[in-house]
VEXRO-151276 format. One line per 8 residues: number of its first residue (from 1); for each residue x, y, z negated of N, C-alpha, C. Coordinates in steps of 0.1 Angstrom, whole numbers, plus 2048, in hexadecimal, padded with zeros to 3 digits. Each point is the difference from the previous one (the first is absolute). Layout:
NUM> X,Y,Z,X,Y,Z,X,Y,Z; ...;
***
This chain:
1> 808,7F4,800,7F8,80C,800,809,80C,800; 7FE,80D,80A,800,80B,7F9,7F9,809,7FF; 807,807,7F5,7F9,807,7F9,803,80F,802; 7F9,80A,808,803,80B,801,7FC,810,7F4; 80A,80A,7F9,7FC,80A,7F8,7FB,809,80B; 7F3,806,7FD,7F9,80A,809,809,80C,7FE; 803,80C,808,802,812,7FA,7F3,805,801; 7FE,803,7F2,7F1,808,7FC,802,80B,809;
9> 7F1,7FD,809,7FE,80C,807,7F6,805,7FF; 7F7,801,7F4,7F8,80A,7FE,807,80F,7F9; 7F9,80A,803,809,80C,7FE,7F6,80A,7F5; 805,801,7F4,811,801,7FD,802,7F3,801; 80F,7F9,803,804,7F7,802,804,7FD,7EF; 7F8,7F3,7FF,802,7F6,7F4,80E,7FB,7F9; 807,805,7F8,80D,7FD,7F9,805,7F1,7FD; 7F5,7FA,7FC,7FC,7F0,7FB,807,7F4,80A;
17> 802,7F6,7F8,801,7F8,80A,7FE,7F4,7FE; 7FC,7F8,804,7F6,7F1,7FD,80E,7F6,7F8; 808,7FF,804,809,7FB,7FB,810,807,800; 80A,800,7F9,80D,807,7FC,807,7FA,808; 80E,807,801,809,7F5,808,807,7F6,7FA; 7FE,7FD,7F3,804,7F8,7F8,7F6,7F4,801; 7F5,804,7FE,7EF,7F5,805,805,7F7,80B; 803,80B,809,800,7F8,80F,80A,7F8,7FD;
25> 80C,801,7FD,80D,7FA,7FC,7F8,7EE,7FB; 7F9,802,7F2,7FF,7FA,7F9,7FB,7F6,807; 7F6,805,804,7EF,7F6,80D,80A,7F9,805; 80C,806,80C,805,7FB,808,80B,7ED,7F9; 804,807,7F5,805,7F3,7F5,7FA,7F9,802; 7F2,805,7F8,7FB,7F2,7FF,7FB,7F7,80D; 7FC,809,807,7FD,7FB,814,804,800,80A; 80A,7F5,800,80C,804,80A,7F9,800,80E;
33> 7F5,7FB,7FE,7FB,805,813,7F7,808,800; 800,80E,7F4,7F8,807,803,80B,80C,804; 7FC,807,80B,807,80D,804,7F8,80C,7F9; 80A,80C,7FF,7F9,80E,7F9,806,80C,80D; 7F6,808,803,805,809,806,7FC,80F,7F9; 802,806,805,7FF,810,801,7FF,80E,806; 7F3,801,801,801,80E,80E,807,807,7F4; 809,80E,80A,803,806,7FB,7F8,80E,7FA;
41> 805,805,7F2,7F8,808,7FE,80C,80E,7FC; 7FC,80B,800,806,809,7F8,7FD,806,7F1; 7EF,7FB,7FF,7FB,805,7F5,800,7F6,7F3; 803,7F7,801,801,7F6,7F7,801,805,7F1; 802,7F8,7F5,804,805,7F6,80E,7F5,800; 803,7F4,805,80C,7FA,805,800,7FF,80D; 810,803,801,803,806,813,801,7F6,809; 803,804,80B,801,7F3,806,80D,7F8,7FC;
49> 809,80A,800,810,7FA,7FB,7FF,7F4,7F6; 7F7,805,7F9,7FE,7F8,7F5,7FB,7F4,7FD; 7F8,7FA,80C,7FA,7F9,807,80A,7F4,808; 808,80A,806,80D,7F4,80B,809,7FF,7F4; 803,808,7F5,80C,7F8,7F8,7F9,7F4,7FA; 7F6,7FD,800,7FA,7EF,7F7,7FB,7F7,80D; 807,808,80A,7FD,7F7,80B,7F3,7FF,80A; 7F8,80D,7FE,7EF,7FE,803,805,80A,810;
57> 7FE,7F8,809,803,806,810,7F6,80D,800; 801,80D,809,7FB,808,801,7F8,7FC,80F; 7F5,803,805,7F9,7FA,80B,7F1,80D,801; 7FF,808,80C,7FC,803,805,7F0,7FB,801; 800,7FB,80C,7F7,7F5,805,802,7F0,7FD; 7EF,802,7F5,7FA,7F5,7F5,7F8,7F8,808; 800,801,80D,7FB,7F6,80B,803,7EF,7FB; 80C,801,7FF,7FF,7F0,7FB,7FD,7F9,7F2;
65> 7FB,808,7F9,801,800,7EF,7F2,7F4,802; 800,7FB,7F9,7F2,7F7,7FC,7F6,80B,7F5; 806,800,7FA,7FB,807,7F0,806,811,800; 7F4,808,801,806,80F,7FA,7FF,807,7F5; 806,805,7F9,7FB,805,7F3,805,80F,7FE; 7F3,806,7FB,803,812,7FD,7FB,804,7F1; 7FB,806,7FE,7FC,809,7F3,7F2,806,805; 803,809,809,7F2,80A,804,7FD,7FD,80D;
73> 7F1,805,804,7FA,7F8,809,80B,803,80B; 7FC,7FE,80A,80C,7FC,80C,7F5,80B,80E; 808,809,804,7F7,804,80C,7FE,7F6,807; 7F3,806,807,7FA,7F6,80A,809,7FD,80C; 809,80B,805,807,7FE,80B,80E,7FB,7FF; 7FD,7F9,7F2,80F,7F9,7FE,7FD,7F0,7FE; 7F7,800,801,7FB,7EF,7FB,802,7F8,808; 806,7F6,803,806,7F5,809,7F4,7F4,7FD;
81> 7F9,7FF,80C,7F7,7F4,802,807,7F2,7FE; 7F8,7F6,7F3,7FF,7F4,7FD,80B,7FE,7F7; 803,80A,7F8,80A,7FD,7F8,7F4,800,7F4; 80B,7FD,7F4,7F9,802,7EF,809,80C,7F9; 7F5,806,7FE,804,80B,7FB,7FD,802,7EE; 807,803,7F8,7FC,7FF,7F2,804,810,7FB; 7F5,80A,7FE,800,80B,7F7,7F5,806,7FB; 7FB,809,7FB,7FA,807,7F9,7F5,808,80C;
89> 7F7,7F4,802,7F6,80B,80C,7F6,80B,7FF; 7FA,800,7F0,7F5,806,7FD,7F5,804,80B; 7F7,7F1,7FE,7FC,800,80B,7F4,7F9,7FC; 800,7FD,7F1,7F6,7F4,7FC,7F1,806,7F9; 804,80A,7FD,7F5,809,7FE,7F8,80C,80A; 805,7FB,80D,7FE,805,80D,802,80E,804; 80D,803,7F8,807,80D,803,801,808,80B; 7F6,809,804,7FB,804,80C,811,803,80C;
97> 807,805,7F7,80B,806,806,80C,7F2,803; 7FA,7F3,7FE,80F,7F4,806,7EF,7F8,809; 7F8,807,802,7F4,7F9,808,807,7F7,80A; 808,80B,80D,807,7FD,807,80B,7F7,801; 808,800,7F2,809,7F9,7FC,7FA,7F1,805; 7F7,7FB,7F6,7FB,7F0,803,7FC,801,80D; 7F7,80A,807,7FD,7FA,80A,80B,7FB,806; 80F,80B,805,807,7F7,807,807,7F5,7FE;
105> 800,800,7F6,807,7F2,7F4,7FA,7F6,807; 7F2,802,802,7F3,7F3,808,802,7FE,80E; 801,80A,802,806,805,812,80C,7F8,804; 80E,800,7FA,808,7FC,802,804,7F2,7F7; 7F3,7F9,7FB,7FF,7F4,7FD,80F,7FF,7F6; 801,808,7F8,80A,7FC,7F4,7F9,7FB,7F2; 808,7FC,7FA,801,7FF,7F2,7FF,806,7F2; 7F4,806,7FC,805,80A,7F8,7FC,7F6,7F3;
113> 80D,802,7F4,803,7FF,7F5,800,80D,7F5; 7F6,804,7FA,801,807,7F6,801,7FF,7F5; 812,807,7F9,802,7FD,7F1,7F8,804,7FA; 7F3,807,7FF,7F7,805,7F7,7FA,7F0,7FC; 801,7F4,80C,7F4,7F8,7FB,808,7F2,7FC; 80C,801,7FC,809,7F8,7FE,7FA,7FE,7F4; 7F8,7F3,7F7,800,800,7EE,803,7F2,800; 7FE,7FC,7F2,7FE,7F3,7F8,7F5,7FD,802;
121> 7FA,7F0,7F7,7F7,7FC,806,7F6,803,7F8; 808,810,7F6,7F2,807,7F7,7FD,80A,803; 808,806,80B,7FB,80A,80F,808,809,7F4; 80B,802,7FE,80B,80B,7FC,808,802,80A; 803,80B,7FF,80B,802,80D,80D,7FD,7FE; 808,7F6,80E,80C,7FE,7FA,80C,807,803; 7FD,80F,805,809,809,809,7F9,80E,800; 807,80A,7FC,7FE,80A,805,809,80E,7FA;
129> 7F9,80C,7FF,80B,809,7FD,7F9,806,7F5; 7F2,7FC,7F9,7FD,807,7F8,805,803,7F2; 80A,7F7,7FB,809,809,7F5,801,80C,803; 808,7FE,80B,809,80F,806,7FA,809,801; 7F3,7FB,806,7F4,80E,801,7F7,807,7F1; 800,7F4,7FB,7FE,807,7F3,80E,804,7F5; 809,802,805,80B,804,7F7,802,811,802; 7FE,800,813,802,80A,806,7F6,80A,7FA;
137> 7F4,7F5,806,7F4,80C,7FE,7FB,806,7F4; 805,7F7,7F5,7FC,809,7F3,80E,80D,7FC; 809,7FA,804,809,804,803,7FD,80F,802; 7FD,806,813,7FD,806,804,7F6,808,7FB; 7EF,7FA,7F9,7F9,802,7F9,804,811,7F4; 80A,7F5,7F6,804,808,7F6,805,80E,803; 80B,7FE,810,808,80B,803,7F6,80E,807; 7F7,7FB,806,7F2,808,802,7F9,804,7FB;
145> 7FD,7FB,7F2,7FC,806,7F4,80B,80C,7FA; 80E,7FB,800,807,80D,7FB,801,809,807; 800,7FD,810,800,80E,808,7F2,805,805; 7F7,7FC,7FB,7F1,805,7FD,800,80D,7F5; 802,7FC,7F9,800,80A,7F1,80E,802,7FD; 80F,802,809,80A,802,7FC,807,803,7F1; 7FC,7ED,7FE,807,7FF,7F1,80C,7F8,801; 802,7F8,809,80E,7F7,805,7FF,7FD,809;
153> 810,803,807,801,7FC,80D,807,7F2,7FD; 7FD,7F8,80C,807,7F2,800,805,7FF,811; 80D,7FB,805,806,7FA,80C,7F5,7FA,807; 7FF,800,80C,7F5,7F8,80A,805,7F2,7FC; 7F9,7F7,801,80C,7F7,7FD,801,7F8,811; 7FF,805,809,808,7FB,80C,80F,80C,7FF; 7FF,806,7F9,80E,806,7FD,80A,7FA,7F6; 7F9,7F4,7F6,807,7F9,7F9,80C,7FA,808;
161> 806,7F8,7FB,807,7F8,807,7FF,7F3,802; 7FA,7F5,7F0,7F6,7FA,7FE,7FB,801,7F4; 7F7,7F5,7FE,7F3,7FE,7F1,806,806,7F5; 810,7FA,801,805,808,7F3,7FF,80D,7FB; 804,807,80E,7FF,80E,802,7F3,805,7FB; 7F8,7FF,805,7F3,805,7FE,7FC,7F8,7F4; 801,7F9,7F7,801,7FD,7F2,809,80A,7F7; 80A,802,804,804,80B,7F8,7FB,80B,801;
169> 7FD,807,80D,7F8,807,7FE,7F6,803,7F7; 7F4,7F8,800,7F5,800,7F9,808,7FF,7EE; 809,7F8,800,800,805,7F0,809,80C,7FB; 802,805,80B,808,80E,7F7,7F4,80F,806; 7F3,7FC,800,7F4,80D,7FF,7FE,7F9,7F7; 7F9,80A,7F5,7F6,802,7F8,7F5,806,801; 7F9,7F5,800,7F0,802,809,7F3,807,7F5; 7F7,806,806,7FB,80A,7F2,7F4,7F4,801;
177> 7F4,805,7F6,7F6,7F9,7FD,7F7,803,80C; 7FF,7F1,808,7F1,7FD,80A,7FD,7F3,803; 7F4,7FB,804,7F7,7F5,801,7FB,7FB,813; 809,7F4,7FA,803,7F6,80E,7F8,7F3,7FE; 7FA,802,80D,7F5,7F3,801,805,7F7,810; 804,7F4,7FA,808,7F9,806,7F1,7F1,809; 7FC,801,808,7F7,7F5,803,809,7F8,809; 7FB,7F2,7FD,808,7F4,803,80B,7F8,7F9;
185> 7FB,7EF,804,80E,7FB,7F7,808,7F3,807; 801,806,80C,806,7F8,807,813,802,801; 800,800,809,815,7FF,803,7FE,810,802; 7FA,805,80A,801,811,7FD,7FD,806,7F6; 7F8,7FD,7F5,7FC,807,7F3,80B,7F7,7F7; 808,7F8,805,80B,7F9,7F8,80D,80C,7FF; 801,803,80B,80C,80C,809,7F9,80C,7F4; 7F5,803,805,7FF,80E,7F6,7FE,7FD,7F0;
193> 801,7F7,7FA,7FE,7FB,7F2,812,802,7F8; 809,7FC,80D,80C,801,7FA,808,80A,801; 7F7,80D,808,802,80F,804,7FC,805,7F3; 7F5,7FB,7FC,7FB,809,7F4,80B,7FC,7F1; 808,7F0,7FF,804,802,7F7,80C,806,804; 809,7FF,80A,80A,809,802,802,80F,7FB; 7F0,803,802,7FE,80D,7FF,7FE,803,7EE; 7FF,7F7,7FE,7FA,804,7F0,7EF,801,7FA;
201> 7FA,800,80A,7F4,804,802,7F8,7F2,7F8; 7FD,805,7F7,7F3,7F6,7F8,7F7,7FD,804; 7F8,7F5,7FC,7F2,7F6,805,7F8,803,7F6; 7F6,806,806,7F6,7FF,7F3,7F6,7F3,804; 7F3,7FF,7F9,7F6,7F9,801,7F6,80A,809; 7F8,7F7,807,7F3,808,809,7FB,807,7F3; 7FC,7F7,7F5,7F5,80E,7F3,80A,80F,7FC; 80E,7FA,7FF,80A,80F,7FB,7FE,808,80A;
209> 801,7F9,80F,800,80B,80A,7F7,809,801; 7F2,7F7,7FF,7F6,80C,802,7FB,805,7F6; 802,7FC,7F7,7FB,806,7F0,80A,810,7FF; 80C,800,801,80B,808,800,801,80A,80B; 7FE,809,804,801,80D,808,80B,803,804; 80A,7FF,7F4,80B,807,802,80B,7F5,7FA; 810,7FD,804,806,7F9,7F2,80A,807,7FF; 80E,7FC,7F7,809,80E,7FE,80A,7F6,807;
217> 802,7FA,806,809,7F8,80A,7F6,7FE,810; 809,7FE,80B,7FE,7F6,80C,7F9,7F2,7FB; 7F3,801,806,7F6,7EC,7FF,7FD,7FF,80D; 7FD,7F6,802,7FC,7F6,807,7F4,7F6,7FE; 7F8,7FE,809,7F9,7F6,7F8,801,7F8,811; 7FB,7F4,7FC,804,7F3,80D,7F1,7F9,804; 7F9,803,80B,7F2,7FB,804,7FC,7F1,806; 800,7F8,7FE,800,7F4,807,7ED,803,80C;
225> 7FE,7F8,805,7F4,802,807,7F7,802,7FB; 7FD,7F9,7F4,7F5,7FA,7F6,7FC,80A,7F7; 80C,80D,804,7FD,80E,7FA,7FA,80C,802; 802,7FE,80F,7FD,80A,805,7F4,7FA,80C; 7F8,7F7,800,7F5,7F7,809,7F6,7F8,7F5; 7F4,801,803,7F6,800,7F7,7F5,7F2,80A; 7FE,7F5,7FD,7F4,7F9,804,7F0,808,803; 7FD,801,80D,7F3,808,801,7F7,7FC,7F8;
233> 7FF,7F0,7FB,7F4,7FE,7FB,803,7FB,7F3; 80F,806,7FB,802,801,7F1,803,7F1,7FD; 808,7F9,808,806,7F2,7FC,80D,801,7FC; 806,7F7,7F9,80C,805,7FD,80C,802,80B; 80C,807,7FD,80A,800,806,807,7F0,807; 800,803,80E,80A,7F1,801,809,804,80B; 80A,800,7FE,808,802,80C,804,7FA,80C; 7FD,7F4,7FE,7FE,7F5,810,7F1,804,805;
241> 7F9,804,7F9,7F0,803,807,802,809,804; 808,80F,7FC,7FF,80B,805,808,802,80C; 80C,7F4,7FF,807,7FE,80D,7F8,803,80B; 7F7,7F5,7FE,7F9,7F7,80A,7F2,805,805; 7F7,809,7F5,7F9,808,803,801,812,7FC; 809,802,805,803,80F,7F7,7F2,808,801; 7F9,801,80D,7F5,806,802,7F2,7FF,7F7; 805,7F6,7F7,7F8,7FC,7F1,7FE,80B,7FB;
249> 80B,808,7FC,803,80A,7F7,7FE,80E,802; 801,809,7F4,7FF,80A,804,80F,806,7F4; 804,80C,802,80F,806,7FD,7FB,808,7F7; 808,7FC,7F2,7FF,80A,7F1,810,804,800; 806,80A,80A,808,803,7FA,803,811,7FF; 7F0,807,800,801,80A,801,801,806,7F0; 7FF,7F9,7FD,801,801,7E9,811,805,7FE; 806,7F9,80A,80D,806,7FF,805,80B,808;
257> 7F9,804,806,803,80B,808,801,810,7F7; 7F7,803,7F6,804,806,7F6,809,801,7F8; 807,7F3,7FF,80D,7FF,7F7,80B,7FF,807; 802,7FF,80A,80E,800,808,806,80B,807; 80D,7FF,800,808,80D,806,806,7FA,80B; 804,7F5,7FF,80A,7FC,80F,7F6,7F0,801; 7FE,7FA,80B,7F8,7F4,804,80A,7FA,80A; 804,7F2,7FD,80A,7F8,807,7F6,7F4,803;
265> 7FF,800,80F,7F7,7F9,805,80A,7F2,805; 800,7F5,7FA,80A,7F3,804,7F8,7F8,7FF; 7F1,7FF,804,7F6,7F3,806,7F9,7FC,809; 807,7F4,804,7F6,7FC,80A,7F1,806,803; 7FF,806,80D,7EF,802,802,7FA,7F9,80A; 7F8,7FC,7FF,7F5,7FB,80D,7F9,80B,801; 7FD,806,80E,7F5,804,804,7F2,800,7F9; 7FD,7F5,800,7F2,7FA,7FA,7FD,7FF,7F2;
273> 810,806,7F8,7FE,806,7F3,7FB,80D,7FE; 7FC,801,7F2,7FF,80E,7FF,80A,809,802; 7FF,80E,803,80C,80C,801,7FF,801,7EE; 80D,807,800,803,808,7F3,7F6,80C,7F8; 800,807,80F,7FB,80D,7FA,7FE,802,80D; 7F1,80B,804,7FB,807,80B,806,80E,7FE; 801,806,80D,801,80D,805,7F8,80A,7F5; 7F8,7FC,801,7F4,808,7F5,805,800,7F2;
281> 7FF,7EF,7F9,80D,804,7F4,808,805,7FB; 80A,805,810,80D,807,7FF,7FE,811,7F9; 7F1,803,806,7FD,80F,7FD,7F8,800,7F4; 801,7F6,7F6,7F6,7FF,7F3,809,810,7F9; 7FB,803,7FA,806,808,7F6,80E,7F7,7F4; 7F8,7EF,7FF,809,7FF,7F1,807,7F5,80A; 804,804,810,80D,7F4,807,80C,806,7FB; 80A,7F8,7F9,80E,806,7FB,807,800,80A;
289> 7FD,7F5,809,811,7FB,808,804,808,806; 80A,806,802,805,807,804,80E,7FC,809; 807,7F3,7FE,80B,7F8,806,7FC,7F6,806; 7FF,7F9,80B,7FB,7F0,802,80E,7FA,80A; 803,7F5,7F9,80D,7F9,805,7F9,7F4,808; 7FB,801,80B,7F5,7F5,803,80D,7F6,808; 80B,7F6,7F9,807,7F5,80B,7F4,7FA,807; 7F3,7FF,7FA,7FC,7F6,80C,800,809,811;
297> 7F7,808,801,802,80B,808,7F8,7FB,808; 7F4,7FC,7FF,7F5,7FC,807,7F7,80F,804; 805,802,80E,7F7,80E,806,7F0,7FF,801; 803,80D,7F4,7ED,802,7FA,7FE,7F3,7FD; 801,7F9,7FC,7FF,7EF,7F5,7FA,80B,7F5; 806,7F3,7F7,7FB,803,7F3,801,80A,7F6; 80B,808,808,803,810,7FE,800,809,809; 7F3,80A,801,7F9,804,80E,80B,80A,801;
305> 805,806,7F3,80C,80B,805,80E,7FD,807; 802,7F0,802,808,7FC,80B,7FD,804,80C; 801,808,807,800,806,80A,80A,7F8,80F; 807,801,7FC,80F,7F7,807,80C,7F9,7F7; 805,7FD,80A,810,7FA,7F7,80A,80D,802; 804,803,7F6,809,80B,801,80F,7F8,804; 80D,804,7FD,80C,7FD,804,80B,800,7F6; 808,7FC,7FC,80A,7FE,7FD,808,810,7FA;
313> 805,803,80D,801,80F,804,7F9,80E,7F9; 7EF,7F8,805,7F5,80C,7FB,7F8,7F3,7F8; 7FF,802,7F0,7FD,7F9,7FE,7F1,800,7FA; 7F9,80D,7FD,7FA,808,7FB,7F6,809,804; 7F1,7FB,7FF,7FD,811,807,7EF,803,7F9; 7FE,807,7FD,7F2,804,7F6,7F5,800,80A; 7F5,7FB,7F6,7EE,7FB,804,7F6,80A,7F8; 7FB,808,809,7F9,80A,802,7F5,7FC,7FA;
321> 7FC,800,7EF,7F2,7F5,7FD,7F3,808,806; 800,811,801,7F6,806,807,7FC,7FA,812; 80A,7FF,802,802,7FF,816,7FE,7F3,7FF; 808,7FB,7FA,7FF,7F2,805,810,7FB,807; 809,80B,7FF,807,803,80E,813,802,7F6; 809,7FB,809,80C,7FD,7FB,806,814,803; 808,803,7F7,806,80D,7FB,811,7FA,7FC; 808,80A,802,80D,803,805,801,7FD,7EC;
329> 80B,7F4,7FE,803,7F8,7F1,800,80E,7F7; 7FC,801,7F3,801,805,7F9,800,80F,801; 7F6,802,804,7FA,80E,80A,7F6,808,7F4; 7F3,7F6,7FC,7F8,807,7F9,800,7F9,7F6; 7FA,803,7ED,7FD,7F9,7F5,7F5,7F9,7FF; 7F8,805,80B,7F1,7F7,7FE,803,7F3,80D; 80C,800,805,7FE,7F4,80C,809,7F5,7F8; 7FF,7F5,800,803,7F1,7FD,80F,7FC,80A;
337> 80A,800,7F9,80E,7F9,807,7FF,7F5,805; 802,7F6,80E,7FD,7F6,801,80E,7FA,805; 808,7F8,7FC,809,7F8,802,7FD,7F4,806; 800,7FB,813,7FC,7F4,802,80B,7FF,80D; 80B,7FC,7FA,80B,7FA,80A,7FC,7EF,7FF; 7FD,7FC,80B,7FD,7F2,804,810,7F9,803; 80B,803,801,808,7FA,7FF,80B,800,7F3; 7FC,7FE,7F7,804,807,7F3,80D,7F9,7FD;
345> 800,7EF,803,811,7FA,7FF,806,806,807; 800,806,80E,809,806,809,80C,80B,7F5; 7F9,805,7F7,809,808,7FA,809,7F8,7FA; 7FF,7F3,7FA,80B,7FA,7FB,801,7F6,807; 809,803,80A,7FE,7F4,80C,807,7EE,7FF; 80E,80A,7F9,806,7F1,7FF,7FE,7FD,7F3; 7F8,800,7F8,7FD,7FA,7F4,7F5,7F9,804; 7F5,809,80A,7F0,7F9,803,804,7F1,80A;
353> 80A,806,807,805,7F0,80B,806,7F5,7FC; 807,805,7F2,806,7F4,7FA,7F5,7F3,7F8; 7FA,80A,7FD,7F7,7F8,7F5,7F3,7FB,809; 7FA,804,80F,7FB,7FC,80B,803,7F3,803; 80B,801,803,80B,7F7,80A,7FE,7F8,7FD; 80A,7FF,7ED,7FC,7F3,7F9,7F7,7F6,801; 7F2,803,800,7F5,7FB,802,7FE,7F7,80C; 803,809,806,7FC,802,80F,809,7EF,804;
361> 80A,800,7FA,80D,7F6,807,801,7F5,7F3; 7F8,801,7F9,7FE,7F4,7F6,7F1,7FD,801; 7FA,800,7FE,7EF,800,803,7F8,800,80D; 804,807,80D,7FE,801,80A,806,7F8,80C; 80B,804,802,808,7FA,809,7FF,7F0,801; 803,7FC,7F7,7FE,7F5,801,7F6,7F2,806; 7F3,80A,800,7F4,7FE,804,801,802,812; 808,80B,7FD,804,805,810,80A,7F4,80A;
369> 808,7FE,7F9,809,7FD,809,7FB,7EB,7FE; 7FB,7FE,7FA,7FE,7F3,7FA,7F3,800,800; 7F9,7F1,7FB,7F0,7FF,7F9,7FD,80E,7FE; 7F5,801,802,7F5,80A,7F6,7F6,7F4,7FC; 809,802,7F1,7F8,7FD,7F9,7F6,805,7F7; 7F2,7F5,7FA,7F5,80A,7FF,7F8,80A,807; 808,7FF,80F,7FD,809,805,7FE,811,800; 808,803,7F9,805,80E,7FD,801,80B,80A;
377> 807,7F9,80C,804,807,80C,7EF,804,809; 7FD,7F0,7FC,7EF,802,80C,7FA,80C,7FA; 7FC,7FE,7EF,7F5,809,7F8,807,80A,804; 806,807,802,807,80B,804,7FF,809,80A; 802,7F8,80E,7FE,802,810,7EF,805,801; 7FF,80B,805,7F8,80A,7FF,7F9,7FC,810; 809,800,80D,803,7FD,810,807,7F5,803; 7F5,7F9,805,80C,7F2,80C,7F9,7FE,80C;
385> 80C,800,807,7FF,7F7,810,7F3,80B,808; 801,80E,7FA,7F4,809,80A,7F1,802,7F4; 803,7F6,7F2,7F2,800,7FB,7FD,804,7EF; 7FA,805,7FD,800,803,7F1,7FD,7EE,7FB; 80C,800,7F5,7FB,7F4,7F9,7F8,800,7F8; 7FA,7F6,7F9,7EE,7FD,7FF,7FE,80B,7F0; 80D,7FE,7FA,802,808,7F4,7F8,811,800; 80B,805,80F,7F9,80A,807,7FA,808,807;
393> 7F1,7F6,805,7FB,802,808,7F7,80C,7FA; 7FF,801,7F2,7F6,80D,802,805,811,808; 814,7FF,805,800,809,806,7F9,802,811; 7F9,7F5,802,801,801,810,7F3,80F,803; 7F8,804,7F7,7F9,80B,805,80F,80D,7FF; 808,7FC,7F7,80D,80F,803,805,7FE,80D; 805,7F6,804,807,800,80A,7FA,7FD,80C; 7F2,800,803,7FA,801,809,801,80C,809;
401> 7FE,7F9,80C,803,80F,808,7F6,80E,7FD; 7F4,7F7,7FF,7F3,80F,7FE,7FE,805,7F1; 80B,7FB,7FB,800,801,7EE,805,814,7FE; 7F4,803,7FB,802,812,7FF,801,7FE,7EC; 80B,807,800,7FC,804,7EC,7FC,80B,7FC; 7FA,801,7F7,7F5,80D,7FB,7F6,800,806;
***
């Protein structure tokens, strides 16, 4: 088999990289008849040089590769018919803007594998970047809160050098007294859990939080689903039911909207769940929030003041709760700061690829180049041979040709 590394060509171009040159090294040990190649890139967070000293050939044209692997979706006009392709397509919740993506994926009869749908056989995920995104994003969060109300400045942390960096950072501010509502408790609300203790920042209980107005330190309180989502017909909380029927439910988490200063959004949403909070909410008299660190970054999702994905670069830009309408960051006192960089490991790039890779070349590969067993690889494959697999088929009104959204 070989195995070809894509150059992220979505732009801004992606730092990340599916596996290190050390990875490739390692795979190749263990697989003496697996080949590794390498388009060349310039943007990398490891270069190409770095790549040919562990022996990983640099190659152009992935024409012959069996297997391709990238990070971010892949343009349409880069996609090589009947190959297997394995990256991150967001595409499963029928993301108006990669529409086209699958169609030609179907068109040119390839293979799509997405790490999003890689789990165990208790449907966890066995790959992905969401530490990194929640380490970033609360990260980010906090630094937007101090340059909201300029009380601390903190380093971008794509200016870090790595995790370390931006850990020392965070412990040499001294942060004044405000209230952080953290939803989710997955691997991304895992990344922001170990932000908050870095940070110093205390956990209270849901009763301290909202019993208490004010504390004389930085809190936190931590929301699992079952917190902020209520049974319509008043049955108890279950979190496989709410999976499975989220549209059961109706959303209590406007109780906290009065109590919070910065909102770190790191949970899973479906569609067919409830939102957080409405537009209309946003203009209550007793809405506090004033910061929202949304890593999920679901546009107008479950936080209508996500407007877009901001950048890296520009990371920041204020929600107009009168208009409805995005305003130039930290402009007026009545508009809401919204922090929603969708690529949030990109800032620590070779920390987010190391700890990827791993995964990726112990848990994955394997399946790839060998057995799939359990079938890991199938549950996964989104597109084969021109057709949505059966897993998939509720996309076929997206990718329909007469398929209009809105």
């Amino acid at each position: 088999m070989k195995i070809g590394i894509l150059r992220e060509g979505k732009v801004p171009p992606d730092k990340r990289v599916p596996l290190t040159p050390q990875q490739c090294k390692s795979l190749i040990n263990i697989y003496p008849r697996l080949t590794i190649v390498v388009q060349p890139s310039p943007f990398r967070c490891f270069t190409d040089d770095e790549y040919t000293a562990k022996g990983i050939a640099l190659q152009e044209d992935l024409s012959d590769c069996q297997v391709l692997l990238g990070v971010k979706e892949v343009p349409v006009d880069q996609l090589i018919a009947g190959k297997t392709y394995l990256f991150f397509s967001h595409t499963i919740k029928k993301q108006p803007y990669n529409r086209k993506l699958l169609q030609t994926i179907l068109q040119k009869e390839i293979r799509l594998v997405d790490y999003e749908l890689l789990t165990d056989k208790q449907g966890m995920r066995l790959i992905g970047f969401g530490r990194y995104a929640g380490l970033v994003g609360s990260y980010n969060g906090i630094r937007t809160y101090g340059k909201r109300y300029n009380r601390f400045e903190l380093k971008p942390a794509h200016l870090c050098a790595d995790m370390n960096e931006m850990r020392k950072e965070l412990k040499a501010v001294k942060l004044p007294p405000f209230k952080i509502a953290v939803t989710g408790t997955g691997r991304v609300a895992n990344g922001v859990m170990e932000i908050m203790e870095e940070a110093g920042i205390t956990r209270v209980s849901i009763a301290e939080y909202l019993s208490q107005d004010q504390f004389e330190e930085a809190v936190y309180v931590q929301l699992a689903p079952g917190d902020y989502n209520i049974h319509k017909e008043g049955m108890p909380f279950d979190l496989m039911h709410f999976f499975n029927h989220p549209h059961e439910y109706d959303g209590n988490f406007k109780r906290f909207c009065p109590q919070t200063d910065l909102l770190i959004s790191a949970a899973y949403w479906d569609p067919k769940a409830p939102v957080l909070f409405t537009r209309e909410d946003m203009r209550a008299d007793d809405y506090r929030i004033k910061v929202i660190a949304d890593i999920t970054c679901d546009i107008e999702g479950s936080i209508p003041s996500t407007l877009r994905a901001t950048t890296i670069d520009e990371p920041s830009y204020d929600y107009n709760p009168g208009s409805g309408l995005e305003e130039v960051a930290f402009s007026d006192d009545q508009n809401i700061t919204v922090m929603a960089v969708d690529n949030l490991p990109c800032e620590l790039p070779k920390d987010a690829s190391h700890g990827f890779g791993n995964r990726l070349m112990n848990r994955i590969m394997p399946n790839i180049i060998g057995p799939d067993r359990n079938q890991l690889i199938q549950q996964a494959t989104i597109a084969e041979d021109g057709e949505l697999t059966p897993r998939f088929a509720y996309l076929a009104d997206y990718v329909a040709e007469n398929h209009f959204s809105g």
